[in-house]
LUMPA-42559 format. One record per residue (C-alpha): residue number from 0; residue in one letter; x, y, z. Coordinates in Angstrom, 2 decimals. Example, Ala and Ser with C-alpha at 12.3 -4.5 7.8 and 13.67 -1.06 7.14 Angstrom:
REM LUMPA-42559
+------+------+---------+---------+---------+
! resi ! resn !       x !       y !       z !
+------+------+---------+---------+---------+
!    0 !    A !   12.30 !   -4.50 !    7.80 !
!    1 !    S !   13.67 !   -1.06 !    7.14 !
+------+------+---------+---------+---------+
REM end
This chain:
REM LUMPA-42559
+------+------+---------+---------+---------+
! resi ! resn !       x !       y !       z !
+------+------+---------+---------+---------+
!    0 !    X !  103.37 !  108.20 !  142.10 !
!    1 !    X !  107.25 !  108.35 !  142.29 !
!    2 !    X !  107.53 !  107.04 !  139.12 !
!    3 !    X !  104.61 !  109.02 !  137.33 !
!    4 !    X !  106.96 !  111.91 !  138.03 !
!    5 !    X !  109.88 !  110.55 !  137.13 !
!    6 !    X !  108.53 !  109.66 !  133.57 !
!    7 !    X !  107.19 !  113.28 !  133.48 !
!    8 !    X !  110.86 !  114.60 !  134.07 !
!    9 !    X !  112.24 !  112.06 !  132.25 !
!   10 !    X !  109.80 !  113.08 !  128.82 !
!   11 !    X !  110.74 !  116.93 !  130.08 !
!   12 !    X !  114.04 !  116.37 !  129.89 !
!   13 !    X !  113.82 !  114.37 !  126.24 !
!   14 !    X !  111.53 !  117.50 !  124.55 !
!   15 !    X !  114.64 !  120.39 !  125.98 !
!   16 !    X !  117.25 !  117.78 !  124.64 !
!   17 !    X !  115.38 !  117.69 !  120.64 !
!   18 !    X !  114.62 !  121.59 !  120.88 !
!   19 !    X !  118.55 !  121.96 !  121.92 !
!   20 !    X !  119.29 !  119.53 !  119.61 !
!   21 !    X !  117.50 !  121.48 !  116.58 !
!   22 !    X !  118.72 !  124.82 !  118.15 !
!   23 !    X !  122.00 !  123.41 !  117.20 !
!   24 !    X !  121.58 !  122.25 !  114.20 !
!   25 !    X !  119.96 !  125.58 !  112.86 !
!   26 !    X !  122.77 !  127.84 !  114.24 !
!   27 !    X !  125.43 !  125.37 !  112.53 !
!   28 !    X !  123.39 !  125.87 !  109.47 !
!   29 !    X !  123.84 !  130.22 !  110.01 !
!   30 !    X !  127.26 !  129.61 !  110.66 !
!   31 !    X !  128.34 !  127.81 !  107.38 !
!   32 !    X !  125.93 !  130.54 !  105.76 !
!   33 !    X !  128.04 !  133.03 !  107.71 !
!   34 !    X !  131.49 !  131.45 !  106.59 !
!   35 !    X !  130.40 !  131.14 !  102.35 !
!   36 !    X !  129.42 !  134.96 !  102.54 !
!   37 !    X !  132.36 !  135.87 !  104.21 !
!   38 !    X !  134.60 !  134.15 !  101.54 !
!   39 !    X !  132.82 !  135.58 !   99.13 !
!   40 !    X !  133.13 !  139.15 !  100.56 !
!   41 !    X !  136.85 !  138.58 !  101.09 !
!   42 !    X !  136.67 !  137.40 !   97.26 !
!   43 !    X !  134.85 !  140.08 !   96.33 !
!   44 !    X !  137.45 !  142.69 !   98.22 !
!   45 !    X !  140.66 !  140.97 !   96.97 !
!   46 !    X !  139.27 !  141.73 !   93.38 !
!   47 !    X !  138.30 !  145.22 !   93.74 !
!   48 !    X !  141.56 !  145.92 !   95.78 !
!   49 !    X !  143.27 !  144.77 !   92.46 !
!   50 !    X !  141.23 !  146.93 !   90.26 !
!   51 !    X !  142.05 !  149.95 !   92.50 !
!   52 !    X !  146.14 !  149.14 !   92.22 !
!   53 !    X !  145.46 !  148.78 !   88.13 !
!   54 !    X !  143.42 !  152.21 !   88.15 !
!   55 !    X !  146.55 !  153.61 !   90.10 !
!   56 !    X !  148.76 !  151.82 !   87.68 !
!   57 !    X !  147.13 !  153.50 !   84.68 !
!   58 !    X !  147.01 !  156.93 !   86.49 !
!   59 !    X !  150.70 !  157.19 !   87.40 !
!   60 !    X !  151.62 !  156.34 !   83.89 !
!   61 !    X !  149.07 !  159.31 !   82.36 !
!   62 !    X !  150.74 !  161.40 !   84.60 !
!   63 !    X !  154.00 !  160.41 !   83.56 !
!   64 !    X !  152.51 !  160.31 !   79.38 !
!   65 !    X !  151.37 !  163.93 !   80.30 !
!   66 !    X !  154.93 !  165.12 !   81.82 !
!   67 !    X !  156.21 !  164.06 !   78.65 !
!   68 !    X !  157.63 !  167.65 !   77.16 !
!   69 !    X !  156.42 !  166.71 !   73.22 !
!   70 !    X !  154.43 !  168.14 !   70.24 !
!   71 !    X !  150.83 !  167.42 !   70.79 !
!   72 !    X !  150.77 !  164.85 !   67.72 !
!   73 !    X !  153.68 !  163.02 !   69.50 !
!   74 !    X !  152.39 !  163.02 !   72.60 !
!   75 !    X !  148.92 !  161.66 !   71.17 !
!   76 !    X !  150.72 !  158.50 !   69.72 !
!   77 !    X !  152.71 !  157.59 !   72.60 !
!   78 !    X !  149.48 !  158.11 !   74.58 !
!   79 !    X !  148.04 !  155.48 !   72.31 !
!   80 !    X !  150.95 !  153.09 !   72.44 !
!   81 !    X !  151.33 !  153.10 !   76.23 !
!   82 !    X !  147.51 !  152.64 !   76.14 !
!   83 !    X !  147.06 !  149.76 !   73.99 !
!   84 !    X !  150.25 !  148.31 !   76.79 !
!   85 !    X !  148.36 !  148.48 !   79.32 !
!   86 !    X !  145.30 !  146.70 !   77.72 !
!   87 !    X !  147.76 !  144.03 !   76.76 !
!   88 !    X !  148.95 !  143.83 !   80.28 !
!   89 !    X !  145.52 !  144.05 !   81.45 !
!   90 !    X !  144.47 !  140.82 !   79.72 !
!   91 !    X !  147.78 !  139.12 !   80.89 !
!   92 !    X !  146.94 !  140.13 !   84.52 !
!   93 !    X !  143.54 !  138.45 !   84.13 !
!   94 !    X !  144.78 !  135.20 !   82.01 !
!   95 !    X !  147.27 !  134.52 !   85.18 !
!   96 !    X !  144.24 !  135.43 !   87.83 !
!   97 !    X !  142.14 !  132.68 !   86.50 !
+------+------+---------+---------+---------+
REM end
């Protein structure tokens, strides 16, 4: 009798040991899901954060294009020029980023 109910504990205590066991295993699994979408959020913030500073780049200097004092024509073409810059820059900033 003693030992009916110690098997009966015994194959209690083996079924809560697998379920904990699998417990663990499928919250390990959620965390390293958790931890590959969180670098990829931080990846995806890093990269808009540096799209924001180049859209502030490019709006101080049309600020600074349109404080120029210049005949329209003039003003036009070094619009242009400091345009096709910051294009050039643009690709330079992404050729170093990868």
């Amino acid at each position: 009798m003693k030992r009916d109910r110690l098997n009966n504990e015994l194959q209690t205590l083996e079924r809560k040991i697998r379920l904990l066991l699998a417990q663990y295993a499928q919250e390990k699994k959620s965390n390293e899901d958790l931890k590959n979408q969180y670098q990829e959020l931080k990846s995806l913030l890093n990269s808009k954060e540096q799209q924001i500073q180049d859209f502030q780049n490019k709006i101080k200097i049309s600020t600074i294009v349109d404080s120029i004092s210049v005949g329209d024509s003039e003003a036009t073409e070094v619009k242009n020029k400091i345009d096709d810059y910051i294009k050039e820059i643009d690709k330079c900033i992404n050729q170093l980023s990868k």
